[in-house]
N, C-alpha and C positions, 0 to 999 in steps of 0.2 A: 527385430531386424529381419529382413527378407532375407534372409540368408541359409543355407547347410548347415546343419547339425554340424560336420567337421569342422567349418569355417567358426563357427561360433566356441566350437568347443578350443581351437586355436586361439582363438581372440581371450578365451578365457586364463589361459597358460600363459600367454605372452604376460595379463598382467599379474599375475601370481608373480612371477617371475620379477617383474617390475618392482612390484610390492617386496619382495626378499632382498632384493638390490636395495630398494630405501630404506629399509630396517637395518641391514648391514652398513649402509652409508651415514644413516642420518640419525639412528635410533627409532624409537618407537616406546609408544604407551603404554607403562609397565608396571600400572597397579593394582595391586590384589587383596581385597578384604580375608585378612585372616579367621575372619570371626565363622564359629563353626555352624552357627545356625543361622536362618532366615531372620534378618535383622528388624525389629519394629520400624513403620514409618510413625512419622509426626503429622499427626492433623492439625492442616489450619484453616478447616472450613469456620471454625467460628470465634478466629485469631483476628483482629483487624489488620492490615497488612502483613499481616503475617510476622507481625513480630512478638513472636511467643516468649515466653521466660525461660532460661533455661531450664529452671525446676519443672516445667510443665514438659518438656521433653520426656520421652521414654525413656528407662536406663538403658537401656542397653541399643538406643540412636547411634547413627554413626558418628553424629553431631556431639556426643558425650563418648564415643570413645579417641583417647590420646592417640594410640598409638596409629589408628587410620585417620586423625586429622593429619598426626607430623608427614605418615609419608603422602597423605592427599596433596598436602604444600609442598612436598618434592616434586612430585609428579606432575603438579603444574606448574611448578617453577622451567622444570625441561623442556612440556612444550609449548610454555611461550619463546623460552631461547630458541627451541629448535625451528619455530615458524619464522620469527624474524630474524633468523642466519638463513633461514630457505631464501627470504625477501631478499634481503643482501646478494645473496649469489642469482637469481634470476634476472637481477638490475644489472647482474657484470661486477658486483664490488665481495666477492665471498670473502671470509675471512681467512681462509686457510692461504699461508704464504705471509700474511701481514706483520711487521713486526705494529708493537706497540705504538709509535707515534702513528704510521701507513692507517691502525683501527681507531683511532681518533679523528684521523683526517676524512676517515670514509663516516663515521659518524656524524658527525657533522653535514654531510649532505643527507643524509636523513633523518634529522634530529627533529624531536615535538619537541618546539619551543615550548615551555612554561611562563606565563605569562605572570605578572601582578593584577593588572587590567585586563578586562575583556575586548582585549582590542592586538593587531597582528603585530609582534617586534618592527621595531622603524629598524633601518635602515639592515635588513638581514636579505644576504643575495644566498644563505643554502638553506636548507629544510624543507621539510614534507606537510607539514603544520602547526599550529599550534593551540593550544589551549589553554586559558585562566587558570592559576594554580586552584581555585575555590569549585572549578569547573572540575579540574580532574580529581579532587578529593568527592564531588558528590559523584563521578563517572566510576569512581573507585569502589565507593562505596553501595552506590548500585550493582556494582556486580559481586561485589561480594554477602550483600544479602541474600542476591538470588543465587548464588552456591550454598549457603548456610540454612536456605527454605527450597532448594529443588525448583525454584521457581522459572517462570518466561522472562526475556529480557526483549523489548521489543524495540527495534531499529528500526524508522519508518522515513520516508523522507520525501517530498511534494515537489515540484517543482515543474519544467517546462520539456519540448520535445526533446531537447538535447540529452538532458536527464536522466529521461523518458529511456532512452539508448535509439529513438528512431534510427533506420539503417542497419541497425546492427539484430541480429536474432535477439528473444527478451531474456536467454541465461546468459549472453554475453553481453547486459548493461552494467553498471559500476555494484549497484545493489545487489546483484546477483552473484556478482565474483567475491563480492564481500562475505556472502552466506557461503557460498561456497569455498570460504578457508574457514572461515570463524564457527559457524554452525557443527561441523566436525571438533573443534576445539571444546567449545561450549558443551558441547553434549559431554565431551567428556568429565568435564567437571559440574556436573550436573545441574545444566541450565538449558532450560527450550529456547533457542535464538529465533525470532521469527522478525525475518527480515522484509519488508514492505516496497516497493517501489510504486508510490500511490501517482507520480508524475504523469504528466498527461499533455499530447500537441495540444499547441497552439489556444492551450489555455493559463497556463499557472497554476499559481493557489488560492485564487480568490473564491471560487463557487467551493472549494472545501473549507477556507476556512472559517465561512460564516458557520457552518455545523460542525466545528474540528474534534469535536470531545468523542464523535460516534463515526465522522467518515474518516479521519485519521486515527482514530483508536487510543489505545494508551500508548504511550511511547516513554521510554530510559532516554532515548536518543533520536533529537527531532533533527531533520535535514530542508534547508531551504536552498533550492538550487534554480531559481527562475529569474535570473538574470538580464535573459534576454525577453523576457517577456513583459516585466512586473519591474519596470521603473520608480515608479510612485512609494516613495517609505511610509504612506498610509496603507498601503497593502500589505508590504513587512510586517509592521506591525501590525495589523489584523492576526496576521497569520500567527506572531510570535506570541500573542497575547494570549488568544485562541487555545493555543496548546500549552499554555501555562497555566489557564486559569481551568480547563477542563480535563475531566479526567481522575481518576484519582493517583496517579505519576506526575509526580511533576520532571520534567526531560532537559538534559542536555542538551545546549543550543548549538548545529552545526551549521556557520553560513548566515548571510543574510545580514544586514547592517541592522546593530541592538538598538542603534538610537539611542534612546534615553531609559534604559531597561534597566543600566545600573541603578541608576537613584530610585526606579520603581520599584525593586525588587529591593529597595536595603542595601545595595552593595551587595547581593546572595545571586547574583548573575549568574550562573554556568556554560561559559562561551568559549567556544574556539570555532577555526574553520582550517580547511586544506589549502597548501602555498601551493606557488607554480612547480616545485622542485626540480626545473628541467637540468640542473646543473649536476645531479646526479644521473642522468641521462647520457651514455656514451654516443658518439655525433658520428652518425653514419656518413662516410665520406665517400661512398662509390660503392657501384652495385656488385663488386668483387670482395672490398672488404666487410660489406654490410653480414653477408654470410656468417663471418668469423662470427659474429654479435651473438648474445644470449635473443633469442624469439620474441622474448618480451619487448624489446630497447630499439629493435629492429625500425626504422625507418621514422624515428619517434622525433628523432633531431640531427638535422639535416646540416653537412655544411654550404658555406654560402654557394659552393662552385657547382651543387647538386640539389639544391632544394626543391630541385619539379617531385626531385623523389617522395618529399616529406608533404608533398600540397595537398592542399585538401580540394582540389578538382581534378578529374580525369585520374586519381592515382590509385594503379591497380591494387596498392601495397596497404589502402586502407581501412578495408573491409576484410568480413571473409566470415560473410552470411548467404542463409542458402534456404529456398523455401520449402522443400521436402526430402526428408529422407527416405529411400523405402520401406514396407513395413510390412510385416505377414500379414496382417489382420484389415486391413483396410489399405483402398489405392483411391486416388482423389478424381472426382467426377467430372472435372474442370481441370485442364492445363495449367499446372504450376507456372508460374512467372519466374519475374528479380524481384528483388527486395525491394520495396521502395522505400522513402526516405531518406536516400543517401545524397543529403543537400551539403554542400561547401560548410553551412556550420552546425553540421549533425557530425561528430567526433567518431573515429574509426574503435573497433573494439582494443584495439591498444590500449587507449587514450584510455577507456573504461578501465579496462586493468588494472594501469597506474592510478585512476583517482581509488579506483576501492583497495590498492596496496598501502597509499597513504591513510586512509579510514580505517584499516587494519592493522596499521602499525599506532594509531591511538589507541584502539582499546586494547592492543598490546600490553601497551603502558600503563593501562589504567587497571587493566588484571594484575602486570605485576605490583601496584601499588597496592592492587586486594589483598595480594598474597602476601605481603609487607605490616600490612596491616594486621592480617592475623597472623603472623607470626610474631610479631613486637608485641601485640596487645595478649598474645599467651602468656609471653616472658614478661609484659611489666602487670601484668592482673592474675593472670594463674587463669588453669583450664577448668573447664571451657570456656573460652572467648565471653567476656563479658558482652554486656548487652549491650551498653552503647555503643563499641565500635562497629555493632549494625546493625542493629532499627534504625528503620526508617521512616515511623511513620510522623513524629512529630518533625523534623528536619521540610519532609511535604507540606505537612500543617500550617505548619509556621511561614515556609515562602509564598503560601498559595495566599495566607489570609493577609500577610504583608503588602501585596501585591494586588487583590484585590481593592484593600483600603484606602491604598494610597490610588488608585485608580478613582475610587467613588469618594473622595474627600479633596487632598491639597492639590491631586493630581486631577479631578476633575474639570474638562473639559479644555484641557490643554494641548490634546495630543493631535497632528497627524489625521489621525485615524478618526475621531471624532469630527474633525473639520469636514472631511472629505463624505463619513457615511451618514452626518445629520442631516447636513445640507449640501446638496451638489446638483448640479445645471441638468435639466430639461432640455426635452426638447423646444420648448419654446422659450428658451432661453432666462427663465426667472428659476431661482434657486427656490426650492419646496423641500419641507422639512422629512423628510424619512423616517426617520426615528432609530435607524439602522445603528448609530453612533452606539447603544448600546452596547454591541457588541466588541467593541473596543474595552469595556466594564466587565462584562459577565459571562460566563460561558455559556454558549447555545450548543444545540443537537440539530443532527442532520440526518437526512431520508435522499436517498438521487435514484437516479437511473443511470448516471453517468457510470464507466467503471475507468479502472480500479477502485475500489474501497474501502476500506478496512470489511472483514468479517463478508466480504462479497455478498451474495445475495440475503442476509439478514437484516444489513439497512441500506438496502435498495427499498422504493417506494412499494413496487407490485408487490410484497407479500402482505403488507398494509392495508391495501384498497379492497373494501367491502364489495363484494359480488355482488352482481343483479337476481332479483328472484328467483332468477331458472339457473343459476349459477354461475352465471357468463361473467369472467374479467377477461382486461387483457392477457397474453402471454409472449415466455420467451420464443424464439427461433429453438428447432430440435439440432442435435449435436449430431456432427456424423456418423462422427468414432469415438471412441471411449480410450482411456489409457494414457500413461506418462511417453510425453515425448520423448522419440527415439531423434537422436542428437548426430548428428553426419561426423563420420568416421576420425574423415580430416581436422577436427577441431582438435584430436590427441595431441598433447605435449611432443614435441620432436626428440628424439631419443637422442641422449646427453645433455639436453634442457632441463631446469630444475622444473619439478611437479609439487609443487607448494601444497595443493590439493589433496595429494597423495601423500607429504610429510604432514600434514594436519589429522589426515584418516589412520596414520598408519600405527596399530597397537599390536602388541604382542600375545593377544584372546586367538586362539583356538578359531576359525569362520563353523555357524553352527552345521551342525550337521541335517541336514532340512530334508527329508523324500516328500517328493511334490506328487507320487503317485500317488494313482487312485484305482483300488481295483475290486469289482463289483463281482461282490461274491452272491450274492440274490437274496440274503435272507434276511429277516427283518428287521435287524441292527442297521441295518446297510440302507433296506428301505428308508425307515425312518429317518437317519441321519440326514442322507441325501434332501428327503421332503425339508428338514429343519436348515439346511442349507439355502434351499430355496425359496422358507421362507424369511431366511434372512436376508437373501438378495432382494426379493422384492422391499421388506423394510427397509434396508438402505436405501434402494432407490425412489421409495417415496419421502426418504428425509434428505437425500441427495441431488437427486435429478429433477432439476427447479426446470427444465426447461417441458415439464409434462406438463399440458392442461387436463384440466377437470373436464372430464368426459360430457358434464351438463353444459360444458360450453359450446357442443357439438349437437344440439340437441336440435331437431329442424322445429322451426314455426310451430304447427301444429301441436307439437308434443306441449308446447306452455302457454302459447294462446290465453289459455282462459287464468294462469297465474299470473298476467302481467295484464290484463283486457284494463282492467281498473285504473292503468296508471299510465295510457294512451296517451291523453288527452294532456296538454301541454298544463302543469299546475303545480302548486306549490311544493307539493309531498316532496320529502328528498328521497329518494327510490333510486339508487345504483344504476346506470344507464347503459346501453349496450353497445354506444357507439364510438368509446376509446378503445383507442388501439395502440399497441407498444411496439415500435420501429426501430429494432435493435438487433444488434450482431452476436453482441453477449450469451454466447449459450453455455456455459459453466463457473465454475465456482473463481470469478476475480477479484483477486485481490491483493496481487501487486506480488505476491510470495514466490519460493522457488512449485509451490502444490497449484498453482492455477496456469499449467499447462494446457488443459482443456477449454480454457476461458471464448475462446471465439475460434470455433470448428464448426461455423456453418459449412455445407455440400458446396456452397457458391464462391469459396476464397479460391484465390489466385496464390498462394501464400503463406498455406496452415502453419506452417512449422515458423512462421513470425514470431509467435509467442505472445507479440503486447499485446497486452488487456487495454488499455484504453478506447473508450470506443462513447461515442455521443447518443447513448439513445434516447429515447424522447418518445413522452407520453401525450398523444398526439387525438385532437376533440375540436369538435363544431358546434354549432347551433345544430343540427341534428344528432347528437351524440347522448346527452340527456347527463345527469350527475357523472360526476368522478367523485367519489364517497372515498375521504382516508381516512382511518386510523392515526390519529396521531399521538404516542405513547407520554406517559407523565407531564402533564404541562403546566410549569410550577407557577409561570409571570404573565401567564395570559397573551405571549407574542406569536402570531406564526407568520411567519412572509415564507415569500415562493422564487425561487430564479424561472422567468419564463420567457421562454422563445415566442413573442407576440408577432412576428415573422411569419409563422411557422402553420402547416396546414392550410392553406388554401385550396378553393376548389374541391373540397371533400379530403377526409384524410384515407388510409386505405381499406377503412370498411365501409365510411359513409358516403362513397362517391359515388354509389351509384342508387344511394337512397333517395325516395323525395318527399318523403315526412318522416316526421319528430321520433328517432326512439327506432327507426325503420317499423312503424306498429308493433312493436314486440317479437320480430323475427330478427333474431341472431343471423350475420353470416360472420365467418372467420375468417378472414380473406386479409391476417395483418401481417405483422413485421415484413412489409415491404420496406425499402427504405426509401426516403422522401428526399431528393437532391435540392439545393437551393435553386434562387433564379431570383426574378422580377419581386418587389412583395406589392402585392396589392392592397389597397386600403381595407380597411375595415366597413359596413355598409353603418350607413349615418344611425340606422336605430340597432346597431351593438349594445350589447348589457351583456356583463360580469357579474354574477351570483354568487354569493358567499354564505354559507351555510355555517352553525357550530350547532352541535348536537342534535340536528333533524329540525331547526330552523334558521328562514334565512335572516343574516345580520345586516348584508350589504349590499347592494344594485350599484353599480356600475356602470354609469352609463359611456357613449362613445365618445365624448368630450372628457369624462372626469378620468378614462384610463386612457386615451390619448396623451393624454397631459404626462404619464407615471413613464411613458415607453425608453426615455432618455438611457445609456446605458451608463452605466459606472466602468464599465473597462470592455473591451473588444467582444462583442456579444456577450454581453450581462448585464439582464436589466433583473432586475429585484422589486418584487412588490409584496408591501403592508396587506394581509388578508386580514389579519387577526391583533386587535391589538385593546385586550383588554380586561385587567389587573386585577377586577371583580369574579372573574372567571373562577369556577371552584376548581382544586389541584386536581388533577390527576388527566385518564383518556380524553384526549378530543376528538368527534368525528368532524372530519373538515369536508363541507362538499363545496363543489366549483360547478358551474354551470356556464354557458356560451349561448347568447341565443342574440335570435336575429330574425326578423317575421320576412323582411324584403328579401335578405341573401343569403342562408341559413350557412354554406357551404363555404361561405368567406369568413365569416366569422369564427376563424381555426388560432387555434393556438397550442401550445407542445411546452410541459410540464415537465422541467427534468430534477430540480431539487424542493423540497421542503425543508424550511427551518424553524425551532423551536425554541423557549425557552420559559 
């Protein structure tokens, strides 16, 4: 923060202060390993999921000792009560005051139905949502594996801009406020929560989830929230298929119509989704009484005689985003703007709030069924926790292989999803087969340039793509600034408001005692340290800072000349080309998490302190451009298709526009991540050819008639094209090269590469 030493050092008291008020109100996290020495851990690097035996355990694991399992299960029996009484009182309904019938009736407006069927209670006007009883026993049981193995629990969830949170800054979307109660809980009982927001404008989930096993990641708990974009239930299903069949988790299904998932899956569905719950919502009736209201509830629901208040246009009360805060260390080179996105059905950060309070109050429940679980299963089997009430790897096994079968046998070529991705309409109106339907069958893998991602720049394409001889690939845009966003002031809890955040964080540990100085006393301890500092900075930041190029890519003409003279001449050789360029805003690490702060901090935003990661970029080639050479990792069935913007690049892209032969003769310029606005698209020149290479020869030509024909899209810019399609293929690396060429119009012949799919 830009601010005085004093003014900070105040801001720091005030919440110490704050903090000692929640401990004395609310309780706090109060447990303590008596054991006197430094306790063995349990390795499960060579455990398959991690479901070890308990004999294989250390003795003296905390997993084999009683008396810190019992008060472990204390201790998190309290704060899951204490988070969901925080819920309770920040909605307006606390329980202090209630008699017995008064905490029933308030239950009830926030109650997880449990369901028999994976499908929402008929006729229910209160709750917050619900979920399959089969659902919350595998949700249950998921987490209480990963309390028993210290493991990640991943919460990911796809979807559309509303999602997304457009409008709203990216820590205050529904996914974010979700991590920000749970991830503090979690941690305490020793689970890594890593929480995803992979949603993206004005697209859905279709271009993830043809690759969902590697751009989605593993997931405990999947979320479909594209509604308004992704009408079609052969999309759903893609997408639910997708993350069931890929992966080694098989996830909880939030949202999204199952279809016919029960009889695919054996009746082993695990579903539920979030209600409307506005009935637990108190009903602002006037701009004097609204005040009275808890912060949260505030203008949420309106009565009839005032609902300009509650509208979603023109309403000052719906937002309350902001695009920079000040900051010591960097000021922004470009005039901060407003937020944009803030459209009638982009949802205010309220709105967020309440849907990640309902998503909160399931896994609520589904902890405490952990905690239930291993406490019964102590008392009916004896300690420690026998195995089966948590491995989990055969329970995966078993639905994955269920569920494929029934896919590639009785369930063959039934679905939806097979209809729509084997065959589906052209441009010129005749249906052509795709071969796409498989993936409705089997799980594939995926490479984008698109962000968010799972694992951010690991399966994005550019760290894939073979360099040209002198070293030249494309690259990212450079970062401004460095560092975790600094969060505007105003977003603090209103004092008397409950801080849910703050009852989630609050334990009763000592804060450590940390000296941040550093003082340089000259001698060679000091030296030396300092240098290994140093060079630890720069290691990090060659394994971190994706958005450096390789210095050979700056290399002028001259310098390589004669390492590229030989492969001038327009010819078959597949030789890495110099003339893609990557048009992108992405400059750090996105991935949908609360850590990809940094994610697009180009010098040119109006807007840094936005936050969303999502951003369209695009690997962008001509008939001048010469190979795009990928890597493409394990390829077990010999499939690879491409989502491509055949739209896209015209007129030269932003290195080749001002070249006027093949390859620019082997001189580099770097003149990319411009970004390419849309407009008119121009044809393709009539002797267009499409080149497709595997392993350093080509397999296919393309000519301007035969990919004319493929341009049709499956869903609102997404056309998908067959590169690779063949089963004799030996397993493992493929190099995939693409070519564009054109002798009459070289500069027209552009097109812009944003996914790769595999399988």
């Amino acid at each position: 923060y830009n601010r005085t030493k004093e003014e900070l050092d105040a801001e720091q008291e005030d919440y110490v202060q704050r903090m000692n008020k929640i401990r004395q109100e609310w309780g706090a996290w109060d447990f303590n390993d008596e054991h006197p020495e430094i306790r063995p851990i349990a390795n499960f690097d060579s455990t398959p999921y991690k479901d070890m035996m308990n004999k294989d355990f250390p003795e003296k694991a905390w997993q084999m000792d009683k008396k810190y399992v019992t008060d472990f299960i204390s201790e998190g029996r309290k704060i899951v009560d204490r988070v969901r009484e925080a819920i309770y009182a920040e909605y307006g309904h606390p329980s202090k005051g209630l008699n017995e019938e008064e905490i029933q009736a308030r239950n009830e407006l926030f109650k997880i139905h449990i369901t028999e069927d994976p499908v929402a209670p008929s006729r229910v006007t209160d709750g917050w949502a619900f979920i399959n009883k089969k659902g919350l026993e595998a949700y249950a049981k998921k987490l209480l594996h990963s309390m028993m193995t210290n493991d990640e629990f991943y919460y990911v969830m796809g979807g559309h801009s509303a999602a997304a949170g457009h409008g709203n800054n990216f820590p205050q979307t529904y996914m974010m406020e979700f991590a920000n109660i749970m991830e503090p809980v979690l941690h305490k009982l020793g689970v890594r929560l890593i929480t995803r927001n992979l949603a993206m404008g004005g697209y859905g989930t279709l271009h993830f989830s043809f690759g969902a096993s590697t751009l989605y990641g593993e997931t405990d708990v999947m979320i479909w929230d594209s509604s308004m974009t992704e009408k079609d239930i052969a999309d759903i299903e893609l997408f639910h298929k997708q993350v069931l069949l890929g992966g080694e988790r098989v996830p909880v299904l939030l949202g999204g119509n199952p279809n016919n998932l029960k009889v695919e899956t054996g009746d082993q569905l695990w579903y539920g989704s979030t209600l409307s719950g506005k009935s637990s919502i108190p009903v602002t009736m006037d701009i004097d009484q609204v005040e009275g209201l808890p912060w949260a509830v505030q203008y949420m629901s309106c009565d009839a005689n005032v609902r300009e208040l509650c509208g979603d246009k023109g309403n000052p009360n719906k937002y309350h985003a902001t695009c920079w805060t000040p900051r010591s260390d960097y000021s922004p080179e470009v005039e901060q703007g407003n937020v944009g996105g803030q459209a009638s059905w982009h949802p205010g950060d309220r709105v967020h709030k309440f849907e990640a309070r309902k998503q909160t109050m399931i896994m609520l429940l589904a902890l405490e069924e952990a905690l239930n679980i291993w406490e019964l299963g102590i008392e009916a089997s004896g300690f420690p926790l026998k195995e089966s009430y948590w491995h989990i790897k055969d329970v995966y096994i078993d639905s994955r292989e269920f569920l494929s079968h029934y896919l590639n046998n009785e369930g063959f070529n039934t679905t939806k999803c097979e209809e729509k991705f084997g065959t589906y309409a052209r441009n010129d109106g005749v249906l052509k087969g795709a071969g796409l339907d498989r993936a409705c069958r089997m799980p594939l893998k995926g490479m984008t340039e698109f962000t968010p991602l799972n694992m951010g720049y690991h399966n994005m394409i550019l760290p894939h793509i073979k360099a040209a001889p002198n070293g030249y690939k494309p690259s990212r845009p450079k970062r401004a600034y460095d560092g975790v966003a600094v969060l505007p002031p105003f977003w603090k809890i209103p004092e008397g408001d409950v801080d849910v955040h703050a009852i989630a964080l609050a334990s009763t540990y000592a804060p450590p005692e940390l000296d941040q100085t550093w003082v340089d006393n000259g001698d060679e301890d000091t030296e030396e340290a300092e240098a290994s500092r140093r060079s630890l900075r720069r290691a990090a930041t060659n394994v971190i800072d994706f958005t450096a190029s390789d210095d050979s890519s700056k290399k002028s003409g001259t310098a390589f000349r004669s390492d590229y003279s030989r492969h001038m001449e327009i010819s078959d050789d597949v030789i890495p080309g110099l003339g893609w360029s990557l048009d992108s805003t992405s400059t750090g690490y996105c991935d949908g998490s609360p850590m990809s702060a940094d994610c697009k901090r180009t010098s040119d935003l109006k807007c840094l302190l936005y936050g969303h990661n999502d951003a369209r970029n695009v690997l962008s080639g001509d008939g001048l451009s010469g190979w795009l050479v990928i890597d493409v990792p394990d390829v077990k069935k010999g499939l690879i298709f491409a989502k491509v913007q055949w739209w896209y690049g015209r007129g030269g892209n932003s290195i080749t526009k001002e070249w006027t032969e093949y390859n620019n003769n082997g001189v580099t310029n770097t003149n990319s991540n411009q970004r390419r606005l849309g407009g008119t698209v121009i044809d393709y020149p009539e002797d267009f050819k499409l080149e497709i290479a595997v392993n350093g020869k080509i397999i296919k030509v393309w000519t301007y008639g035969e990919f004319h024909a493929m341009i049709g899209e499956i869903a609102y810019n997404q056309a998908f094209f067959p590169l690779v399609d063949d089963d004799t293929l030996p397993i493992g690396n493929v190099e995939l090269g693409i070519r564009l060429r054109s002798e009459t119009n070289p500069k027209n012949a552009g097109m812009g590469v944003t996914h790769i799919y595999w399988a």
